[in-house]
N, C-alpha and C positions, 0 to 999 in steps of 0.2 A: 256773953254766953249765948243770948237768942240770934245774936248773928250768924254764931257759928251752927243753930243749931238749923236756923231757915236757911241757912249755903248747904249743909247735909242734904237736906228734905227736898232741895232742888236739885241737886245731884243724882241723889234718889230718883224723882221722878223721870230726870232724863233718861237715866239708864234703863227705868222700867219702860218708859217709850220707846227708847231702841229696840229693845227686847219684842217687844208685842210686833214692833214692825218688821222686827225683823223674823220672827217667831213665825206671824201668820203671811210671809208672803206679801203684803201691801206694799202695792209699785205707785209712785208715783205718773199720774198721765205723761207720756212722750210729748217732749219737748220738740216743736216744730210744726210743722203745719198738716194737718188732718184734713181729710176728703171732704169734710164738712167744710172748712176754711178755705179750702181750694176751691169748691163750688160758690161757695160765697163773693171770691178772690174774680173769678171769671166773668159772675154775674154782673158785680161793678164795674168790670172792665167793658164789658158789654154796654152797660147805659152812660159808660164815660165819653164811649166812642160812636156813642148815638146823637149824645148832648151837644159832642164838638163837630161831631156832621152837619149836625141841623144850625149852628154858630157858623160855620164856614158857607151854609148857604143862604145866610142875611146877606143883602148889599151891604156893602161898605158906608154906604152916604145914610143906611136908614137908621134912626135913633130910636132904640124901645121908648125911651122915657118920655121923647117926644111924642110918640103912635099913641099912649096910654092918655096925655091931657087934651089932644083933641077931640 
């Protein structure tokens, strides 16, 4: 009997949550990427392609790990 009676009282509550959501309008945030993420998105892109500029102009022959124990 309190099985059946806590599956009602969840049922219950589901439906009153539909309801309110759907009552007052409550959208969830759009799915996908925001002005904010795209500015984010570009800025990395920016220091990614600073990082591998300044790598592309080490020599070949110089070894960091070596330049750091001398």
């Amino acid at each position: 009997m309190l099985t059946y009676l806590l599956s009602f009282l969840f049922i219950v509550m589901i439906v009153l949550a539909m309801r309110v959501f759907l009552h007052h309008g409550i959208t969830l945030p759009p799915i996908g990427s925001s002005n904010i993420d795209d500015r984010d998105a570009q800025r990395i892109d920016i220091e990614l392609r600073a990082i591998t500029g300044m790598r592309e102009q080490i020599p070949s022959g110089w070894n960091t790990a070596d330049h750091h124990t001398r």
